[in-house]
C-alpha positions as CSV (number, residue, x, y, z in Angstrom):
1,X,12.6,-24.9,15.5
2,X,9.6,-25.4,13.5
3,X,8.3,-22.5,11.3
4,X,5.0,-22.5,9.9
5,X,4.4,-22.3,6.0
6,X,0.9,-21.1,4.6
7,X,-1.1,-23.3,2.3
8,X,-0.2,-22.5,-1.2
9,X,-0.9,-24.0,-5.2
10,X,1.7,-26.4,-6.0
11,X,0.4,-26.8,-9.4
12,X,3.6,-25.5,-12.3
13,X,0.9,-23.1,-13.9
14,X,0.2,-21.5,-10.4
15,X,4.4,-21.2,-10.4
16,X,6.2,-17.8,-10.6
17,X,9.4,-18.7,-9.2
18,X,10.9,-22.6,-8.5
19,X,14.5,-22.9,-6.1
20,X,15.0,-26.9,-6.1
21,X,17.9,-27.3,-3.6
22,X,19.9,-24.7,-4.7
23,X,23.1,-24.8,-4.0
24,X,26.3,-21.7,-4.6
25,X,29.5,-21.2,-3.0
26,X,32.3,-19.1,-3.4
27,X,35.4,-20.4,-2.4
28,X,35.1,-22.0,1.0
29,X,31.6,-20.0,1.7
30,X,28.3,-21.3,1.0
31,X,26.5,-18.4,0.0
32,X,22.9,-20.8,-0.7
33,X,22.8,-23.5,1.1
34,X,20.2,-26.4,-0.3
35,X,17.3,-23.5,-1.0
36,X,14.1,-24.6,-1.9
37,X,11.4,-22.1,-2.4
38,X,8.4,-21.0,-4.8
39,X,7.2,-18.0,-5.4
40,X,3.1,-17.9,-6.8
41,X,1.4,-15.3,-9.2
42,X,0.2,-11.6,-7.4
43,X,2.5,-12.3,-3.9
44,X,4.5,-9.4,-1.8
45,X,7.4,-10.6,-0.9
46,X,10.2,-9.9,1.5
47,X,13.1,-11.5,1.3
48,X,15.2,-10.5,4.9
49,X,18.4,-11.8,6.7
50,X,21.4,-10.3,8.1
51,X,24.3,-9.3,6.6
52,X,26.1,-12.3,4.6
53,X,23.1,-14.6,4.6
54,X,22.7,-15.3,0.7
55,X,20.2,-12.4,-0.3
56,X,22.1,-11.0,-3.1
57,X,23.1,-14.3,-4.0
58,X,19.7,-15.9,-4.1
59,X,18.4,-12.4,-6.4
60,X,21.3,-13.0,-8.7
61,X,20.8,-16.7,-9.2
62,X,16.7,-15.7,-9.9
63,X,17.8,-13.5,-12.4
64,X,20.4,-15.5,-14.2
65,X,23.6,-13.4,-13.1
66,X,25.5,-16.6,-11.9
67,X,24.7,-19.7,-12.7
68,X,24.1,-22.4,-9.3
69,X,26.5,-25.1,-8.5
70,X,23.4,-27.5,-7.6
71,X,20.0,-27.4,-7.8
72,X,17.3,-25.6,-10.4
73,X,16.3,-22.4,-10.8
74,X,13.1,-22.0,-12.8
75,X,10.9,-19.1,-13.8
76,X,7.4,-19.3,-15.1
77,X,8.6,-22.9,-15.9
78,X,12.0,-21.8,-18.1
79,X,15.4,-20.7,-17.6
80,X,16.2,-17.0,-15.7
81,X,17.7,-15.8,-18.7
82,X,14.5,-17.4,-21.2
83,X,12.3,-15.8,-18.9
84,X,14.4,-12.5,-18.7
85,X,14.4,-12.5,-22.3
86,X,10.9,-12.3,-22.8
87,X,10.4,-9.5,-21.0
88,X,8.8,-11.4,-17.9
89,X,10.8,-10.1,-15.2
90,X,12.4,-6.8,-14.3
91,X,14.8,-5.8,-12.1
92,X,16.3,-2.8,-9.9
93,X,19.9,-3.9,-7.9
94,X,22.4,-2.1,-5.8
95,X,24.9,-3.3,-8.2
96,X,25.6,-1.5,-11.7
97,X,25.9,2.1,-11.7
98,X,23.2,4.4,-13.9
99,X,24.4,5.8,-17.5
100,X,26.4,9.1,-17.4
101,X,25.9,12.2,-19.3
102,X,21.9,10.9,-20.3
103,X,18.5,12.9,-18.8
104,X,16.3,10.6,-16.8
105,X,14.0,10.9,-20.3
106,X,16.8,9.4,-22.7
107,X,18.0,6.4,-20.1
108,X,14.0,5.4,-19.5
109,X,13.5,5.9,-23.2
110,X,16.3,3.6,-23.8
111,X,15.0,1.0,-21.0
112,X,11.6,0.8,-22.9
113,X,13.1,0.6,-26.2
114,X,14.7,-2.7,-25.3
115,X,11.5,-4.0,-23.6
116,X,10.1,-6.7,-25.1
117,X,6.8,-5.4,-23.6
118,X,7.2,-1.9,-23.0
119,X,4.7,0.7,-21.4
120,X,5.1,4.5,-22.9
121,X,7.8,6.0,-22.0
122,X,5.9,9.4,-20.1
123,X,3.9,6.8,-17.9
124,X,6.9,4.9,-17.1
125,X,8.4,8.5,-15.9
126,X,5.1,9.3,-14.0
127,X,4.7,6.2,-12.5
128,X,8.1,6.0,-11.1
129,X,7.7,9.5,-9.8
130,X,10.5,10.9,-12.1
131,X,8.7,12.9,-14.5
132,X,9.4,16.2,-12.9
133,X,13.3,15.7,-12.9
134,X,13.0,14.1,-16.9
135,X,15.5,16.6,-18.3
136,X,18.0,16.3,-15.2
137,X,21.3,14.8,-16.2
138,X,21.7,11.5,-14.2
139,X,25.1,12.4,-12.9
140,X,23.1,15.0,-11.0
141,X,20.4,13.6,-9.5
142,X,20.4,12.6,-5.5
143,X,20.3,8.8,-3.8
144,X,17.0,8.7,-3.7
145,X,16.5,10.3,-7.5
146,X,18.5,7.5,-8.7
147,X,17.0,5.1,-7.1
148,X,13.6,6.0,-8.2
149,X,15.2,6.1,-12.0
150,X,16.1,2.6,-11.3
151,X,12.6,1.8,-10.4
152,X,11.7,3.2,-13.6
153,X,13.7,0.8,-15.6
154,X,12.4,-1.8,-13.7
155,X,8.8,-1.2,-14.8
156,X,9.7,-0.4,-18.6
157,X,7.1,-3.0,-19.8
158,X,4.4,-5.3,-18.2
159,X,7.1,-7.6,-16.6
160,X,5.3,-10.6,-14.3
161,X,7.5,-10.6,-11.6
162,X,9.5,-7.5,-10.2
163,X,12.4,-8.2,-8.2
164,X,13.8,-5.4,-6.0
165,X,17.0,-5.5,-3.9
166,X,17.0,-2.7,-1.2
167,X,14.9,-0.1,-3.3
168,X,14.1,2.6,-1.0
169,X,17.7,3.0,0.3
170,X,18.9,6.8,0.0
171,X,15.0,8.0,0.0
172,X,13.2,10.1,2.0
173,X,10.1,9.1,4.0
174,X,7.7,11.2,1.8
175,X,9.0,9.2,-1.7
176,X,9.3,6.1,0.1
177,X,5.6,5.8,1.0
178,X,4.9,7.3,-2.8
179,X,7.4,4.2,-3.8
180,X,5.5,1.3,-1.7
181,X,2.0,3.1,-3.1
182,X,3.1,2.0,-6.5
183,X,4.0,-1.5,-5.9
184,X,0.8,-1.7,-4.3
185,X,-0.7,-1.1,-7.3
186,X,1.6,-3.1,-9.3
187,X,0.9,-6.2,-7.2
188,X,-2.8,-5.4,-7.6
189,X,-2.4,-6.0,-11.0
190,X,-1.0,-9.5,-10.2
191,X,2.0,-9.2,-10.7
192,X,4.1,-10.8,-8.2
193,X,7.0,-8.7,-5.9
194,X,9.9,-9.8,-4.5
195,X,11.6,-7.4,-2.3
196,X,15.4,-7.7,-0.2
197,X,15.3,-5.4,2.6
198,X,16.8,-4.3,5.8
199,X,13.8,-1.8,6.5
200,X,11.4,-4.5,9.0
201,X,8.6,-2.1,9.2
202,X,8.1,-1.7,5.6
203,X,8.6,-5.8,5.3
204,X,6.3,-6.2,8.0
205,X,3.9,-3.6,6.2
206,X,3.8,-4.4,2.5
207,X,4.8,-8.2,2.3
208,X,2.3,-10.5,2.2
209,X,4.7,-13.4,3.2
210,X,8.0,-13.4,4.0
211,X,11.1,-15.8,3.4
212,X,14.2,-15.2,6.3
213,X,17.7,-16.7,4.9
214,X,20.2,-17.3,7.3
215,X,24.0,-18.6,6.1
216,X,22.3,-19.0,3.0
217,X,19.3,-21.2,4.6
218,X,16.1,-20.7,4.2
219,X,15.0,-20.6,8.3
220,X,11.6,-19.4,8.0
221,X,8.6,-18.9,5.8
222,X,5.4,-17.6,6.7
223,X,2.9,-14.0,7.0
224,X,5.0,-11.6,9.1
225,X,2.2,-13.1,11.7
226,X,3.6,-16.2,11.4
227,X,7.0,-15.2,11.4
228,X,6.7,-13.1,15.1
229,X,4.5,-16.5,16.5
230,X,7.2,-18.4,15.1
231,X,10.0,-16.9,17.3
232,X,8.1,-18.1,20.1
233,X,8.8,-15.3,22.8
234,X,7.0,-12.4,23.9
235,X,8.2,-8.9,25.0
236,X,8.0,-8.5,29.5
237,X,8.0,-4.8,30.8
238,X,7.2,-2.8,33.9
239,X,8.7,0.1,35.9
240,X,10.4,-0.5,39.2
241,X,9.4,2.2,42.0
242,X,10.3,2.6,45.4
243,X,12.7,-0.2,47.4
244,X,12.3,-1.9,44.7
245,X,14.7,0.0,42.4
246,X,17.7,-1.2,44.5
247,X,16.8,-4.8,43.7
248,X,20.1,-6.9,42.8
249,X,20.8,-6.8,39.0
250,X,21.7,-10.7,38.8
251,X,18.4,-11.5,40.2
252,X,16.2,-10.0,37.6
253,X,18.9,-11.6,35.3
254,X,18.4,-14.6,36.7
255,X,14.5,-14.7,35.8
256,X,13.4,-17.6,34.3
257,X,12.9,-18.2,30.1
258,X,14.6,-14.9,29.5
259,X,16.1,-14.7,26.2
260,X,17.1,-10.8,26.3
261,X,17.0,-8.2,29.2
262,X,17.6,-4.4,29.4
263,X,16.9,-2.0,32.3
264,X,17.0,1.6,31.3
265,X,16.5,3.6,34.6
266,X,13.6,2.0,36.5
267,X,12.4,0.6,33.2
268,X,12.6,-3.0,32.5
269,X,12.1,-4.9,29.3
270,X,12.9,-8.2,28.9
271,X,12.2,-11.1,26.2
272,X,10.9,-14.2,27.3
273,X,10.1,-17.6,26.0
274,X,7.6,-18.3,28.7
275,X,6.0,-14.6,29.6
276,X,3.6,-16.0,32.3
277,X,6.6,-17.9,34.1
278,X,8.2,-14.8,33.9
279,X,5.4,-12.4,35.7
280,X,5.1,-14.8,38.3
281,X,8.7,-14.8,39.0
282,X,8.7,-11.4,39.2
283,X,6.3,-11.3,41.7
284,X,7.5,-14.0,43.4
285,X,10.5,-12.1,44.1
286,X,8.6,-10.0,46.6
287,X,8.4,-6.6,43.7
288,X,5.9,-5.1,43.0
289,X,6.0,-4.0,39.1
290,X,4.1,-0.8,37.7
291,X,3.0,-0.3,34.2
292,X,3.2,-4.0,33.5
293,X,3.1,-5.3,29.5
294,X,2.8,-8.4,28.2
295,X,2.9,-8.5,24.1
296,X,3.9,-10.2,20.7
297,X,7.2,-9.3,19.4
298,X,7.8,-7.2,16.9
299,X,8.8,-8.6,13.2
300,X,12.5,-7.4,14.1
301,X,12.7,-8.6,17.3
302,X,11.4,-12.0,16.1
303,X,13.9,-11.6,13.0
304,X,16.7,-11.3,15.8
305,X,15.5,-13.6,17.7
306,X,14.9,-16.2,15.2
307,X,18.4,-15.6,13.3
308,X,20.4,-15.9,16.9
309,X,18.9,-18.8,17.4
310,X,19.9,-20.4,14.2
């Protein structure tokens, strides 16, 4: 399958991020398998895969946590750690726990305090959307709270890159549009975002590109645009009426370039890698379809459909 990659600088100045066939395992599993990547100045992006393909992995070798068996990592042309260091990057992970028996003030406080860089410590709290619950213990606070607290520390100082890893897990839809607000923001500023999630819609909303891993492969790279053309199907439905509703199962099965196919009722929806081969099948077979679509798929029907196929 080929996937299509936009034109980007390749110049080291225009260079946030570097992978150089990466390579980590653990035991017998390849968790990155040969990733090469690069990452440029003022970019939203979405990092997605399934379950197991090398997300957390890749976010911990970008950050330094473990170091990779092959390959370079390289950040604004230095080491993770260098880079880390100097107060170029921060960070907000589903591993660690928060600081017990500390307000939201005194754990942002300290975050700032240790920031090369840091931003004061009430607009850290407002931007963040924590500055009402600033005197709340963090042992009290709810998913969502914490994760917003997390977010805080991530944007202590005037890091260059952000790197997120599932950050609106556990909020609601109201703070989860305040969150992505904010990153809008941030990115406007140039900084560049790099996001792991399993939410499509808010990838296929927010990111400005997005990278799909797969068993720790890098399988496509493109706008979400890209990504859906890349999958290289398109979603079939109509309603059956009349006679037609007692038509054989295995023969709508049986259409041709069908990838996927449901029936719900007298609705059918099907996926297809040739849509007008399809529709003319259909007819062919004598039926006569009502409420007939032909469209693009959907970022997570072309994320399923490009990670099956790989």
């Amino acid at each position: 399958m080929k996937t299509t990659t936009p034109t980007r600088p390749d110049t080291a100045s225009a260079t946030v991020v570097s992978f150089g066939h990466v390579t980590k395992s653990y035991g017998a599993v390849r968790a990155v398998d040969g990733l090469t990547l690069a990452l440029h100045p003022g970019e939203t992006v979405a990092l997605l895969g399934p379950n197991g393909a090398g997300k957390s992995s890749t976010l911990d070798l970008l950050l330094g946590l473990r170091p990779a068996d092959s390959g370079t990592v390289r950040l604004f042309g230095t080491t993770p750690r260098e880079a880390v260091a100097a107060g170029r990057v921060g960070a907000m992970l589903q591993s660690g726990g928060l600081m017990e028996d500390v307000s939201v003030r005194e754990i942002v406080t300290l975050g700032c305090a240790l920031h090369p860089r840091a931003h004061p410590v009430d607009e850290v709290l407002r931007r963040a959307g924590v500055a009402d619950i600033a005197d709340r213990r963090v042992d009290k606070l709810s998913g969502g709270q914490e994760q917003r607290v997390r977010f805080a520390l991530a944007t202590a100082g005037a890091n260059d890159l952000i790197v997120l890893d599932e950050p609106t897990t556990g909020m609601d839809v109201t703070s989860r549009q305040s969150f992505w607000a904010t990153l809008r923001e941030q990115a406007g500023q140039g900084r560049t975002i790099l996001f792991a999630t399993h939410y499509l819609e808010e990838a296929d909303a927010i990111a400005d590109r997005v990278l799909v891993l797969h068993k720790g492969r890098l399988i496509a790279d493109g706008t979400a645009a890209e990504i859906k053309a890349s999958a290289g199907a398109r979603k079939v439905s109509f309603d059956l009426t009349g006679a037609d509703l007692d038509v054989d199962e295995s023969v709508l099965r049986a259409l041709p370039a069908l990838s996927r196919y449901e029936r719900h009722g007298a609705t059918v929806r099907l996926q297809s890698r040739d849509a007008d081969a399809t529709v003319h099948a259909v007819y062919a077979l004598g039926l006569h379809p009502r409420n007939l679509e032909v469209a693009g798929l959907g970022l997570e029907q072309a994320f399923i459909a490009l990670t099956e196929e790989a």
